[in-house]
matplotlib code that plots the C-alpha trace (Angstrom):
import matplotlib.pyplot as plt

x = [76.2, 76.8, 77.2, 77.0, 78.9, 79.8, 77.0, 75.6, 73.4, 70.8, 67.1, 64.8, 61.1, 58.8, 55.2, 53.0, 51.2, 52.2, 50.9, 52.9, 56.1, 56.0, 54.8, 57.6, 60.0, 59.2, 59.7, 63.1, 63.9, 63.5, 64.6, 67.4, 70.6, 69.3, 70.6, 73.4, 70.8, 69.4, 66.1, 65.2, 61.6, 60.9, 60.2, 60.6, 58.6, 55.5, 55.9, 53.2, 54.9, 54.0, 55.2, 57.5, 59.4, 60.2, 61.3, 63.8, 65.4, 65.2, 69.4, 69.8, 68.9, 72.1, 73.7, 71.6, 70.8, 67.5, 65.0, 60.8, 58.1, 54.9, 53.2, 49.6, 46.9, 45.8, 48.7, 51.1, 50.0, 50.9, 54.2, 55.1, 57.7, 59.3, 59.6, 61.2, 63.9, 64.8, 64.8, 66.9, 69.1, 69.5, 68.9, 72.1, 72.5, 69.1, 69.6, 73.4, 75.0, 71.0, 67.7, 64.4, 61.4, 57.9, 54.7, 51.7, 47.9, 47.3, 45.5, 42.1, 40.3, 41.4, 37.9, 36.0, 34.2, 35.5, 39.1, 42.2, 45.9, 46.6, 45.2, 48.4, 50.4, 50.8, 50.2, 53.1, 54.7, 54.4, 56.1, 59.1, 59.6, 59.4, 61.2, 63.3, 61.9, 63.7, 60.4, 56.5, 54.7, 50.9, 49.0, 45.2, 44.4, 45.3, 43.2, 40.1, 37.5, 37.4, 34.3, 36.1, 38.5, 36.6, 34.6, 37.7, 38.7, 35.4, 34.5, 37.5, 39.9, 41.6, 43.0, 44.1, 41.7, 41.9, 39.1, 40.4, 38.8, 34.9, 35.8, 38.1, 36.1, 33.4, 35.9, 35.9, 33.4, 34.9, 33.4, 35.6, 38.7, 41.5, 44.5, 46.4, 45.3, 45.9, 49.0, 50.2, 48.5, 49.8, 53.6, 52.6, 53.3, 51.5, 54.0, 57.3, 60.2, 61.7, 58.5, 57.2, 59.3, 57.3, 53.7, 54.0, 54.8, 52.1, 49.3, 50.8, 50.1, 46.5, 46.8, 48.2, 45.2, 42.9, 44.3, 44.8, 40.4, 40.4, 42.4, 40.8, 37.3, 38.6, 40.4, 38.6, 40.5, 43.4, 43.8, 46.6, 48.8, 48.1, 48.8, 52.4, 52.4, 51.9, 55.7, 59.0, 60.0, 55.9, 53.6, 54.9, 52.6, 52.6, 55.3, 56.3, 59.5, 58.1, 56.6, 53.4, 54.4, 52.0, 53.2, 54.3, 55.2, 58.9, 58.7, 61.9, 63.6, 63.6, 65.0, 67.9, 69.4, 69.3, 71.1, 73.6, 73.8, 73.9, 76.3, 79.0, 78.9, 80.5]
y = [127.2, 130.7, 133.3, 136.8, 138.9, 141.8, 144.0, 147.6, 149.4, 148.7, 147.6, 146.6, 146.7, 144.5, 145.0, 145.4, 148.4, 152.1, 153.0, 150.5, 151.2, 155.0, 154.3, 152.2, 154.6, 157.5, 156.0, 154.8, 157.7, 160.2, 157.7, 158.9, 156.6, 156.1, 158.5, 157.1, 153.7, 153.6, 152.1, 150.6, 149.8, 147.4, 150.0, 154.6, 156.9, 156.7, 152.9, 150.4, 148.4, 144.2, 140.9, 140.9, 144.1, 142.1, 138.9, 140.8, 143.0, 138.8, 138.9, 142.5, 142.0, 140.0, 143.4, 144.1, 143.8, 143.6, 142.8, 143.6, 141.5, 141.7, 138.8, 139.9, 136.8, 139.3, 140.1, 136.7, 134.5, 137.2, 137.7, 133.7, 133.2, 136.4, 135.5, 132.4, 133.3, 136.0, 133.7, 131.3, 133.9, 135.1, 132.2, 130.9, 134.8, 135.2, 136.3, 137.0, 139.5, 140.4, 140.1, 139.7, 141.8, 140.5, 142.8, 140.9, 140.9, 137.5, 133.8, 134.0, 133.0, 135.8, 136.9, 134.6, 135.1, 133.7, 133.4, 132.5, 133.7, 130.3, 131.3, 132.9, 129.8, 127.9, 131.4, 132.2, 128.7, 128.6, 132.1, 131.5, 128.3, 130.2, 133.2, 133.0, 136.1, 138.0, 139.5, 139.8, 143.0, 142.2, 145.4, 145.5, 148.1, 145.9, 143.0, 142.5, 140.1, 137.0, 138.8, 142.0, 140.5, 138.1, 141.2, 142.8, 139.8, 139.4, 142.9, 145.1, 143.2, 141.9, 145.8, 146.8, 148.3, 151.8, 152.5, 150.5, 147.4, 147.7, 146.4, 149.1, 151.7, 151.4, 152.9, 156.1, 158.8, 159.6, 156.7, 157.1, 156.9, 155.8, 153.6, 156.3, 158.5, 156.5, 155.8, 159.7, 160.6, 158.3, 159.1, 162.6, 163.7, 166.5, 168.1, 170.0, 167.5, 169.2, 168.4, 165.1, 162.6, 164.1, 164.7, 161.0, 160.0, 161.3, 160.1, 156.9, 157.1, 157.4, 154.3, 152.3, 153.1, 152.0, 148.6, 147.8, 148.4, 146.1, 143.3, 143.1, 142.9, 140.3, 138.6, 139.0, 135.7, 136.2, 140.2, 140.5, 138.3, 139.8, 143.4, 142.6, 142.7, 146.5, 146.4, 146.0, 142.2, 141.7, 138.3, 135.1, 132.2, 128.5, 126.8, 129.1, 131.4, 134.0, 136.5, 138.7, 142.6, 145.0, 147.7, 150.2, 150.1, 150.4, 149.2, 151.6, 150.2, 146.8, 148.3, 150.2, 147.3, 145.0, 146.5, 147.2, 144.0, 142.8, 145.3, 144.0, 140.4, 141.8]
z = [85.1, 83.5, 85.5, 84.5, 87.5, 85.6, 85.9, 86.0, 87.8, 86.2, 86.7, 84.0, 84.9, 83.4, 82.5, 79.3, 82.1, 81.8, 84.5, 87.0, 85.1, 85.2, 88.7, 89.7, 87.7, 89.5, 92.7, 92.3, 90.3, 93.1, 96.2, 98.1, 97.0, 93.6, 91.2, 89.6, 88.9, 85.2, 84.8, 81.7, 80.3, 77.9, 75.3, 75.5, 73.6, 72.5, 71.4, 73.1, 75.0, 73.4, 74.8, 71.7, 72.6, 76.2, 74.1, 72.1, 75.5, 77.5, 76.8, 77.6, 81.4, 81.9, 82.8, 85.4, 89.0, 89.1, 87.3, 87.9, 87.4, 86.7, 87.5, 87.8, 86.7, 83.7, 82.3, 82.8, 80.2, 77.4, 78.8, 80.0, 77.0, 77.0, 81.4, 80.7, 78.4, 81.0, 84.1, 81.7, 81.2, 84.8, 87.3, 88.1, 89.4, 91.3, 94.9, 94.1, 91.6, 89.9, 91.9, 91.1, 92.4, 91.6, 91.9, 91.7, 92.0, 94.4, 93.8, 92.0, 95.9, 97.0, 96.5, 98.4, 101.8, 104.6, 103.6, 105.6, 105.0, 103.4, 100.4, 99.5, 100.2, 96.3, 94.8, 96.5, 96.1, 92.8, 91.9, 93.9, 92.4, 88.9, 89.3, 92.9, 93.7, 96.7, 97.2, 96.3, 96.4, 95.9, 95.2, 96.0, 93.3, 90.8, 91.7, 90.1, 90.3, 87.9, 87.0, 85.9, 84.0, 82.2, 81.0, 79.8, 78.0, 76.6, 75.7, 75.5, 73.8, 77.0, 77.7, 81.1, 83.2, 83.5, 86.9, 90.2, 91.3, 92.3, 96.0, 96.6, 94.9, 97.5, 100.0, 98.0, 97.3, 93.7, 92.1, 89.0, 90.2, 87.7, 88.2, 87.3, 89.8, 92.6, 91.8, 91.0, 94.0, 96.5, 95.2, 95.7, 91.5, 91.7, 94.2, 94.2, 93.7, 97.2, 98.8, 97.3, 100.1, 102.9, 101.0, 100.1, 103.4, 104.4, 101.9, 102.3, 106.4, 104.9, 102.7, 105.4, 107.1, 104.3, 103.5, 107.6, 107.0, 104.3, 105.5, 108.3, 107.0, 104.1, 106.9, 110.2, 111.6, 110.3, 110.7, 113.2, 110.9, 107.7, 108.9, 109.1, 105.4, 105.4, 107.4, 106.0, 107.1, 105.7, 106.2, 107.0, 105.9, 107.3, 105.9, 102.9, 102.8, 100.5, 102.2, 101.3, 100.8, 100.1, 97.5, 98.0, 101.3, 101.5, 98.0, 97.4, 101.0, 99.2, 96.1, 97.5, 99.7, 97.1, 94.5, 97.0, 98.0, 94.5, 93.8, 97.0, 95.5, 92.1]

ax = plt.figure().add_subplot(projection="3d")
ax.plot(x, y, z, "-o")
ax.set_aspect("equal")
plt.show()
């Protein structure tokens, strides 16, 4: 097998969503340890970012040392070819000199009552055996119901959603809350760059409190297992190595040590 040890730091993110990217980028951006780390997107500008525009960068991530996936139900059919080209490209490497990250939404049964933690065991399953992930964030406000996405593909052209999911809105009084909000809000953008680390250490204090609600309503007898995905080491599950993260706890943690690990094997 090829292997491709000569590379930068680098990390390409992957996603047809703004929002996540510039999400993602801003994180990594302003984490301590990260400055000298270039972070590519599939496309810069004003250019909408297409499946084809991921296809044609599939070779250029064989200089980096990480790579971000994003593997959410809606969006991973549209982007399946240009994923396996880049896996192709970068698998004898995975979990050596390049790393990949996968943020995700979870299994369509997610949504039904009386769920246990197994649910997430052949999602899981099935994306490590894809894309040898070193780890899987899922995010809860990008899960929608098969209801809300069939709608979307129905009606709207298959776009991304721009309001979060209806069974997280219910835990806010705004009832129009964007994607986009959220996400500026919880990495504290509307702050001072000096100030932003501690503001969003805080908000996220409040979102820790939020999803630890959730789970354990979605997961009443299973609630003291599936909190540990809201910690660093996150979620064992019964017979599966991949364990469930939530992002975007210590989303950056993950980052740092694993392009420095990637790094020491060059």
């Amino acid at each position: 097998m090829l292997h491709h040890s000569d590379r930068q730091d680098r990390i390409h993110i992957m996603t047809l969503d703004h929002e996540l990217a510039d999400d993602i980028y801003e994180r990594i951006h302003h984490y301590r340890g990260m400055d000298n780390i270039e972070i590519i997107q599939p496309v810069k500008g004003n250019m909408e970012t297409t499946a084809a525009n991921i296809l044609k960068s599939a070779r250029d991530t064989m200089n980096s040392r990480m790579i971000i996936f994003d593997v959410r139900n809606q969006t991973l059919p549209m982007l399946q070819r240009a994923y396996n080209e880049i896996v192709r490209f970068n698998r004898p490497d995975f979990n050596h000199y390049c790393y990949s990250i996968l943020i995700g939404d979870g299994p369509v049964k997610l949504h039904q009552p009386n769920k246990k933690i197994d649910v997430f065991n052949s999602y899981l399953a099935d994306l490590r055996l894809d894309y040898s992930p070193a780890v899987f964030f899922g995010n809860p406000f990008l899960h929608y119901s098969y209801d809300e996405i069939t709608n979307l593909a129905l009606y709207n052209q298959n776009k991304l959603p721009e309001m979060i999911p209806e069974r997280i809105s219910r835990y806010f009084k705004d009832e129009h809350l964007t994607v986009r909000k959220m996400f500026r809000y919880f990495r504290a953008a509307d702050i001072e760059v000096n100030m932003r680390l501690e503001k969003s250490g805080q908000r996220l204090e409040k979102l820790k409190s939020l999803y630890g609600r959730i789970l354990a309503e979605e997961f009443s007898g299973d609630k003291d297992r599936i909190i540990k995905s809201l910690t660093l080491g996150g979620c064992e599950l019964p017979g599966e190595p991949l364990k469930l993260n939530l992002y975007p706890f210590f989303f950056e943690e993950w980052i740092l040590e694993l392009v420095q690990k990637a790094k020491l094997a060059a």
